[in-house]
N, C-alpha and C positions, 0 to 999 in steps of 0.2 A: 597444741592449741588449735582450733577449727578454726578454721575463717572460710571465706567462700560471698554468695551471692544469693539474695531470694528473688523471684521477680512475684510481682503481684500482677494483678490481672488486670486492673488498669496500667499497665505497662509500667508501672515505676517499681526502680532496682532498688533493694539493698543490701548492702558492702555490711560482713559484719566480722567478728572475730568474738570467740570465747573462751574462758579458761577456768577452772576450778581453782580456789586456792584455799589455805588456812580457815578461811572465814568464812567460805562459802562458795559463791561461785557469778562472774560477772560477763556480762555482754556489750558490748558496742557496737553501735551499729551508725551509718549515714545511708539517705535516700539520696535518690538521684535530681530529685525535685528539691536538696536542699534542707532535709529534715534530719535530726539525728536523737540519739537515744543514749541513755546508757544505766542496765540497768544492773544493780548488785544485790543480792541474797546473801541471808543469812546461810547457817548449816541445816535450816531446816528450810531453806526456800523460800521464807519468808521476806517479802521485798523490804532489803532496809538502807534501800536509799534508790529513787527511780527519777531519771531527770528525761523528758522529752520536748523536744522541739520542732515545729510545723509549721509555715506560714505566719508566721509571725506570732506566734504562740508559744505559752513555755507552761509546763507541768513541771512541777518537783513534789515528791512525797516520799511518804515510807511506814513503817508497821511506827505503832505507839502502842504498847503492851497489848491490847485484841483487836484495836482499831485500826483503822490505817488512817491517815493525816494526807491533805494535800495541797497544794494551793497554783490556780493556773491565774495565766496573768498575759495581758499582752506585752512582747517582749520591751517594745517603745512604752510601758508604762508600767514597770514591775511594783511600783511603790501602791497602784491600786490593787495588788494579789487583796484577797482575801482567804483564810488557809480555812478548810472543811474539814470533817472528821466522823468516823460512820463505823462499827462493828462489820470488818471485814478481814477475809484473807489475805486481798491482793490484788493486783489490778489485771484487768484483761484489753485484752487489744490485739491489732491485726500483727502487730511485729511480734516476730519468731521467737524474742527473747521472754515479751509478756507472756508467751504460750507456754513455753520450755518451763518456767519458773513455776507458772500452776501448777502443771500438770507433775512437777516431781513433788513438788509440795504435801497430792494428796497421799502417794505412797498407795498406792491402788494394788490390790495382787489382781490376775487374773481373772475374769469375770464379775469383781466387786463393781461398786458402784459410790457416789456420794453427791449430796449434791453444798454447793457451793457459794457463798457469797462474795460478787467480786467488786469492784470497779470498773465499769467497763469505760473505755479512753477512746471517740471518735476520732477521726480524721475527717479533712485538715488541721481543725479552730480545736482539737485538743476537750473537748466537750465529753462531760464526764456524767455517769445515771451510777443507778445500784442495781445490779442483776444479780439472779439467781438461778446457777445452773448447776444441770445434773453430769457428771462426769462419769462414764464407762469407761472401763478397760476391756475392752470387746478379746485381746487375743493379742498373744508373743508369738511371733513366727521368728525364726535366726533363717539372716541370709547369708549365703557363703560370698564372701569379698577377693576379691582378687590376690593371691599373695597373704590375706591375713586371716585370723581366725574370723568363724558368723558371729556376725551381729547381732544382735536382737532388734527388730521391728517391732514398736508396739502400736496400737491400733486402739484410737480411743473413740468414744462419741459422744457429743457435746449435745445438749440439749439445752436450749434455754427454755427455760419453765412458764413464763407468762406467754409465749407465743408457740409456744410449740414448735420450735424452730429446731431442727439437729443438722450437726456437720461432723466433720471425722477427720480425727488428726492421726495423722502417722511421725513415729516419733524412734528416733534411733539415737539412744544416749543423751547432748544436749542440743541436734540438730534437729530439726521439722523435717522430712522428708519432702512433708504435700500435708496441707491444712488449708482452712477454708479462705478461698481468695489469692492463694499464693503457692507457689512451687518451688522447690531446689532448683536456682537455675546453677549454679557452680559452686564446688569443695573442691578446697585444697589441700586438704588436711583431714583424717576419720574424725571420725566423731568422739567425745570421751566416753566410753562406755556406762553405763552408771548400774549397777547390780541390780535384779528385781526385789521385789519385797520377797516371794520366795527363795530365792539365795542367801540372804538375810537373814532367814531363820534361822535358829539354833538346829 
């Protein structure tokens, strides 16, 4: 089970741990500023149940047969939620777990491409749009590990479509390596491997 640390680039830490199970596959995570997360996927990655917390803010949602479902609220006032709903995949955001969960979801092989509808989730206030981005899988490199077998690195790039914006996520099983705004700051645990689409094959 990985657990370990990210640091983001405005110096705030996150403590996280993940695991794959039966149903799919879940993250938890706390910030150092007081924020927590926790998110769970189906077998196909599909977020079906996502609870995040920030500053006095709360998001809860999840898939509803193509849609995705949400509703933020301020924590001192949950009875004013009102819950949204919009033809999408899945939600995006700066924590490692919203990453990991897209990016296995598209099933990408090497060099393909797609592009995407997410949610995307601000910080701090939890502040939520609809984006559309293009996802590459630029390249699998396997690094040799100390004592264990290589890993595979995989090497995506993100583009959001309306502004022309790209960043590059490096991705090894269900950990982030280095993604945009934040780094591996500590693992204590490998990562769970997860097979490519080509291994997959027949």
């Amino acid at each position: 089970m990985p657990s370990g640390a990210y640091r983001f680039d405005d110096g705030t830490v996150e403590e996280f741990q993940c695991a794959p199970g039966p149903a799919g596959w879940r993250y938890v995570g706390t910030t150092s500023d007081g924020g927590r997360m926790d998110v769970a996927v189906n077998l196909r990655w599909r977020p079906a149940r996502v609870e995040l917390v920030a500053s006095g803010w709360l998001l809860r949602g999840g898939i509803s047969g193509p849609d995705v479902v949400w509703l933020r609220a301020a924590v001192a006032d949950l009875a004013g939620a009102v819950e949204r709903r919009t033809a999408a995949t899945g939600f995006f955001g700066r924590s490692p777990g919203l990453l990991v969960a897209t990016a296995r979801s598209l099933r990408l092989v090497t060099g393909g491409s797609v592009r995407v509808r997410l949610i995307e989730v601000s910080e701090p206030v939890l502040a939520t749009r609809t984006v559309d981005l293009d996802w590459t899988l630029l390249e699998v490199i396997r690094h040799d590990a100390e004592g264990e077998a290589a890993l595979p690195v995989e090497h995506y790039r993100v583009i959001e479509v309306a502004t022309g914006l790209a960043t590059d996520l490096h991705l090894c099983g269900d950990v982030v390596l280095a993604g945009p705004g934040l780094e591996l700051h500590a693992l204590h645990s490998p990562p769970t491997e997860q097979p490519t689409q080509e291994e997959t094959r027949p």
